[in-house]
C-alpha positions as CSV (number, residue, x, y, z in Angstrom):
1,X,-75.1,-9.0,7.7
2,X,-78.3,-8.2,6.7
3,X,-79.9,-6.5,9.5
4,X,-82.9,-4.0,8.8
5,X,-85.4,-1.2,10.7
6,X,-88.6,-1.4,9.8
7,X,-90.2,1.9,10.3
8,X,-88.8,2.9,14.0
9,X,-88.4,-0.3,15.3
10,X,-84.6,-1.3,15.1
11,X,-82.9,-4.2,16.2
12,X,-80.4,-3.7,19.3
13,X,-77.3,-6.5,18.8
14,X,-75.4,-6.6,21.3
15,X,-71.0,-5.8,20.8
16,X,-70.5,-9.7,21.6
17,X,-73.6,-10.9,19.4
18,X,-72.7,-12.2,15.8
19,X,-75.0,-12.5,12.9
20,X,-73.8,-14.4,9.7
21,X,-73.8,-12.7,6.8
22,X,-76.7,-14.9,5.3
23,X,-78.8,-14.0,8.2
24,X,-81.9,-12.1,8.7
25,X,-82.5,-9.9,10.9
26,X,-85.5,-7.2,11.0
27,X,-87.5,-4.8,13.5
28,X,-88.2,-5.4,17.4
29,X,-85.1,-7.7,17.6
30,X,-83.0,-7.9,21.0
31,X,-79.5,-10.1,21.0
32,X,-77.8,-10.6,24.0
33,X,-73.7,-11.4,24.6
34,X,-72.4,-14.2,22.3
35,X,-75.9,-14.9,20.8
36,X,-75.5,-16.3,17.3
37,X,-77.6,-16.1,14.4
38,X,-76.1,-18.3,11.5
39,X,-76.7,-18.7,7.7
40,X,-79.8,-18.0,6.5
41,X,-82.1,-18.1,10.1
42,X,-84.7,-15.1,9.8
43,X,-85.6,-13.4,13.1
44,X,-88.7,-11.3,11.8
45,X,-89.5,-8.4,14.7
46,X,-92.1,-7.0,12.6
47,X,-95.3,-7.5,14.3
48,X,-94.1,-8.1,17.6
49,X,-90.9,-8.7,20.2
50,X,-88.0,-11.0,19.3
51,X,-85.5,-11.8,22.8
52,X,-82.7,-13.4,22.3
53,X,-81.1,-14.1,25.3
54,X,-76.8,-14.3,26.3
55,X,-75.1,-17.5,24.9
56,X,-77.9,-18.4,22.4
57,X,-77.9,-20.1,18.9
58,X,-80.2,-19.5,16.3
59,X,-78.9,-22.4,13.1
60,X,-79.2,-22.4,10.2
61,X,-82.7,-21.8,8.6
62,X,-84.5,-21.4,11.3
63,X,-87.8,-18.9,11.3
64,X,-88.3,-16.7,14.4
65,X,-91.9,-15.1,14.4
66,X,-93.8,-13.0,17.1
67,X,-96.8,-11.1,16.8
68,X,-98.8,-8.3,18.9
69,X,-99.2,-9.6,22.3
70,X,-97.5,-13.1,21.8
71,X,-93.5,-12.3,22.0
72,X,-90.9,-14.9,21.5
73,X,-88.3,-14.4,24.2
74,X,-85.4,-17.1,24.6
75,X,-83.5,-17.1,27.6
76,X,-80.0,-17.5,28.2
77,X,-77.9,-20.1,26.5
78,X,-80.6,-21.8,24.8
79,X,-79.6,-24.1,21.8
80,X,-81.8,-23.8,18.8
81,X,-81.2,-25.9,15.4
82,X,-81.5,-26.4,12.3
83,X,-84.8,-25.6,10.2
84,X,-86.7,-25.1,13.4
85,X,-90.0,-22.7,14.0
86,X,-90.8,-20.6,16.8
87,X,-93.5,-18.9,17.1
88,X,-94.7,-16.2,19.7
89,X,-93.3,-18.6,22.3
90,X,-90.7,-18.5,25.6
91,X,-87.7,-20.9,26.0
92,X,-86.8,-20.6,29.2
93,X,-83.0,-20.8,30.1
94,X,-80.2,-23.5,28.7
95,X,-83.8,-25.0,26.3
96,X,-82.7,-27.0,23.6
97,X,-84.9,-27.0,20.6
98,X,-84.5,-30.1,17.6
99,X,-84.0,-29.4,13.9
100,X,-87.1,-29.0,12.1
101,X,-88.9,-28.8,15.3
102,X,-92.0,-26.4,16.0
103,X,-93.1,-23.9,18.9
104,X,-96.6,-22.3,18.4
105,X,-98.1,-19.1,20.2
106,X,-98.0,-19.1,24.3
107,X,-95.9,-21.9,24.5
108,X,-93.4,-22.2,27.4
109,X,-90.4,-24.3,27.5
110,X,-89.3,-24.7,31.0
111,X,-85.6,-24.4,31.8
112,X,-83.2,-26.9,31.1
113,X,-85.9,-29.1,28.7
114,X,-85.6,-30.6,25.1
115,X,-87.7,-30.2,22.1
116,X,-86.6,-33.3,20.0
117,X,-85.6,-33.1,16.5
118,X,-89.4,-32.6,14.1
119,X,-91.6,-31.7,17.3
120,X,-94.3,-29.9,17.4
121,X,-95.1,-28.3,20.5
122,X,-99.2,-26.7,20.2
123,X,-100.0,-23.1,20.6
124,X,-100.2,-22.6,25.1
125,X,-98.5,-25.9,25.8
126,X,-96.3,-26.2,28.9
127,X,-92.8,-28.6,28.4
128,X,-91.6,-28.6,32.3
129,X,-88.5,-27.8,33.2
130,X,-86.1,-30.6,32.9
131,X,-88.5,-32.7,30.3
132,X,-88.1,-34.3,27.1
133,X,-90.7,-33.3,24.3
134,X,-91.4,-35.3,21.6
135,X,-93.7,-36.4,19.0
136,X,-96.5,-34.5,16.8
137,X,-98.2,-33.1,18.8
138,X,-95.6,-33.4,21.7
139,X,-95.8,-36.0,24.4
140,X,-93.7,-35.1,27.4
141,X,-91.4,-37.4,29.3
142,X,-90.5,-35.9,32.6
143,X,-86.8,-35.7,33.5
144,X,-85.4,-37.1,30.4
145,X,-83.6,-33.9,29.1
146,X,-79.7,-34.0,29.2
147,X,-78.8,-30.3,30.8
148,X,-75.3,-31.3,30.6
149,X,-75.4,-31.9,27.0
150,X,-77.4,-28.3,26.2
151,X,-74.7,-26.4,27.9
152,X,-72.4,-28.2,26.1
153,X,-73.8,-27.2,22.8
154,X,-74.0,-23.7,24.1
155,X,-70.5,-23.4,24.8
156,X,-69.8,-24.6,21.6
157,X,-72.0,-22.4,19.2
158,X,-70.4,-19.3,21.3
159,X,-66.5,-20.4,20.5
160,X,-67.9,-21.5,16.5
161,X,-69.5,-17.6,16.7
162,X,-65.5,-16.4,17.9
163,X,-64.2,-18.9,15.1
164,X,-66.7,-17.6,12.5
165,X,-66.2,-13.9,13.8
166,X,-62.1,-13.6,13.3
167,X,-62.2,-16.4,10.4
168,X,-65.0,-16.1,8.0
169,X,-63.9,-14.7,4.9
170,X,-65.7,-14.4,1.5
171,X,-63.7,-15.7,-1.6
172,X,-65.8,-15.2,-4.8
């Protein structure tokens, strides 16, 4: 895994965290137990805080950002796919964030909502807990996330990160 310091600030992975091998991983950089970071996601501590929090996915391609005074901090078994962005923002716990989809600076995403798939959620915007976010810029339909579904997806990325872990061999 590519993992890095950058001058004294050095990432802190948790045992029960695992990072692909095509992963990227520099500076102020906190994983917690069964985070996952898969193939070719950047997490970029270099000008500010990176949290990730127990249980959480980072997939593939996604770019994780922070800067001085504007942390991003995920909470616990948040569900993060494909291509997304996130920016100096906080998902709050079990968040589920679209492929391709956008967070900006002082965003908050409130517990148990959904950023859909290509979303683009502006710089101090507020999803509530429980909503559905959608759209560029995001419009928000209250009580329309599936909570069910995010722990679901969760639980999955953490026994593919156990899979991957004991299984994931290189052949060339």
């Amino acid at each position: 895994m590519a993992v890095y310091a950058l001058g004294t600030k050095t990432p802190r992975l948790d045992p029960a965290a695992y990072v692909h091998p095509d992963a990227v991983v520099i500076g102020d950089v906190t994983l917690g137990p069964d985070a996952s970071v898969w193939p070719g996601a950047v997490l970029r501590g270099d000008y500010g805080t990176i949290i990730v929090g127990a249980r959480t996915s980072i997939q593939d391609g996604t770019v994780v950002h922070a800067g001085p005074g504007f942390p991003t901090v995920m909470g616990a078994g948040c569900v993060v796919g494909h291509l997304a962005h996130l920016e100096g923002c906080t998902l709050e716990d079990d968040c589920l964030v679209g492929s391709g989809a956008v967070v900006l600076h002082h965003a908050v995403i409130g517990t148990g909502a959904t950023v859909g798939a290509n979303a683009v959620v502006p710089n101090k915007m507020i999803v509530p807990a429980g909503a559905l976010a959608l759209g560029v810029p995001v419009t928000i339909r209250p009580d329309a996330s599936h909570l069910t579904l995010i722990r679901l997806s969760a639980d999955e990325y953490v026994a593919n990160a156990t899979r991957y872990r004991h299984g994931l061999r290189r052949i060339d």
